[in-house]
C-alpha positions in Angstrom: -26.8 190.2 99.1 -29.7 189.5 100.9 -30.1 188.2 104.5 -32.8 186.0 105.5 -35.0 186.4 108.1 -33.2 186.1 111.8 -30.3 184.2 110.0 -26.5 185.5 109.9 -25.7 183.9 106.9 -26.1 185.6 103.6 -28.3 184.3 101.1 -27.3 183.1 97.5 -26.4 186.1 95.3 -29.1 186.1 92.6 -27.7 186.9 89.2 -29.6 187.2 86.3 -28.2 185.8 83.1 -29.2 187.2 79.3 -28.8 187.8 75.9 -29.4 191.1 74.4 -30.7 191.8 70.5 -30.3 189.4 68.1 -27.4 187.2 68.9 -28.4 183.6 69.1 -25.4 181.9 70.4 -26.3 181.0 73.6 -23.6 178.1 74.8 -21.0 180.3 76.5 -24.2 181.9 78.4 -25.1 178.4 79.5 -22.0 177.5 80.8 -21.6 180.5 82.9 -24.8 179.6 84.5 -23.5 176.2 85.4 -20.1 177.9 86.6 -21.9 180.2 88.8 -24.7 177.7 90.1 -22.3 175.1 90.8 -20.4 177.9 93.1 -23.8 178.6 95.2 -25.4 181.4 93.0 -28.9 181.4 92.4 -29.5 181.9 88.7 -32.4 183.5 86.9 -32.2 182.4 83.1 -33.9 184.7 80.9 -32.3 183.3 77.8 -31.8 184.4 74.5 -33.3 188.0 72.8 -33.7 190.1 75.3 -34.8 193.9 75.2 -32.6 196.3 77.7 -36.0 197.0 79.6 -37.2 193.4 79.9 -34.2 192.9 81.3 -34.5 195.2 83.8 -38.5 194.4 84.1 -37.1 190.8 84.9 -34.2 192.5 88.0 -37.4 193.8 89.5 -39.4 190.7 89.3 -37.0 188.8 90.3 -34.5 190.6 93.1 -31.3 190.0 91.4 -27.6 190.9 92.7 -26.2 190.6 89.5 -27.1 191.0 85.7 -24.6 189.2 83.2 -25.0 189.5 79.4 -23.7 187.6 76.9 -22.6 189.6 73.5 -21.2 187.7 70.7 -22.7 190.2 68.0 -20.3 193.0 67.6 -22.8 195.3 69.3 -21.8 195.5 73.1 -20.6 199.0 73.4 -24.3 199.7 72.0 -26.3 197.3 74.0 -24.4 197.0 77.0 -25.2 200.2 78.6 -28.3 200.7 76.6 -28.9 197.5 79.8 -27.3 200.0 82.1 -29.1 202.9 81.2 -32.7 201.0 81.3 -31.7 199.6 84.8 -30.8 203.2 86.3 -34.1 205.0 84.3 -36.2 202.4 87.0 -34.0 203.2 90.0 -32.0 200.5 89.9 -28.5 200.1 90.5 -27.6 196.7 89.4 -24.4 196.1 88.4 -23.7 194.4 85.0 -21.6 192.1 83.9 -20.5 191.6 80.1 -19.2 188.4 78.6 -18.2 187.3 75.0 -16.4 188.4 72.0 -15.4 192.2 73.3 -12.1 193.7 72.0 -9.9 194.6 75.1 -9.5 197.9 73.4 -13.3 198.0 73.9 -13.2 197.6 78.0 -12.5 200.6 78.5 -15.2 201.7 77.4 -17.9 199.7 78.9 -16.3 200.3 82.4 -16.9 204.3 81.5 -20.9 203.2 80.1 -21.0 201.5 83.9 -20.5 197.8 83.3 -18.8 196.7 86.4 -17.1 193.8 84.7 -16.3 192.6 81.2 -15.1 188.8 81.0 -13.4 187.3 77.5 -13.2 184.3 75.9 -11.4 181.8 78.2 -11.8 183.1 81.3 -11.8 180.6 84.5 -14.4 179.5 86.1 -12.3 181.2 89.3 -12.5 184.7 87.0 -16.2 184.8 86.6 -17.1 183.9 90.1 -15.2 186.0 91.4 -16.3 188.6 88.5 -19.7 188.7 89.9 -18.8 188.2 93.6 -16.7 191.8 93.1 -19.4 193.4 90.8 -22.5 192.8 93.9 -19.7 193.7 96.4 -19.2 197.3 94.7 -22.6 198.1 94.3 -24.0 200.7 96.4 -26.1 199.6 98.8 -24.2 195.9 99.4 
């Protein structure tokens, strides 16, 4: 989290939100955004079809805390940490958080890939705050 100039309070964690591939549902993505912007985050929508290294073109660009990604296709345990990996190939370490459709059996197995979070269908709006609050707090550097 960043702190601004000759202040003592922190700024807003930034968190980027995206879809990866193909998948076209975007609602669930949307609403997240609200969630986490009406709970003081600062939110960098890059929306629907994604590549792993635009993504992480866009953290650069745009100083994130946080990258969230929305999977609803079946392919998270492909193109989740294909989003890790292109983070970490430009230094970065970013944590990322996964929403959507992902089997619990599934979980384990991003967390092992590096996402630092995986949130279901359902989950509070007091779960994915405090998702991405404890994703930027376990980050290296934060």
């Amino acid at each position: 989290m960043a702190m601004p100039a000759g202040g003592t309070t922190p700024a807003p964690l930034r968190v980027l939100l995206a879809k990866v591939g193909l998948d076209g549902h975007d609602r669930g993505l949307r609403v997240v955004a609200r969630i986490l912007r009406d709970n003081g985050f600062e939110i960098v929508f890059a929306g629907l079809r994604q590549t792993p290294e635009a993504i992480a073109a866009a953290v650069i660009q745009e100083d994130v805390d946080v990258v969230g990604v929305s999977m609803h296709n079946g392919a998270h345990l492909t193109l989740a940490p294909l989003v890790v990996r292109a983070l970490r190939a430009t230094g970065l370490d970013t944590p990322v958080v996964v929403g959507g459709i992902v089997p619990e059996v599934d979980v384990p197995k991003l967390r092992a890939q590096g996402i630092a979070a995986v949130l279901g269908p359902g989950a509070s709006n007091e779960q994915v705050v405090a998702s991405v609050r404890g994703a930027a707090a376990q980050a290296p550097g934060r």
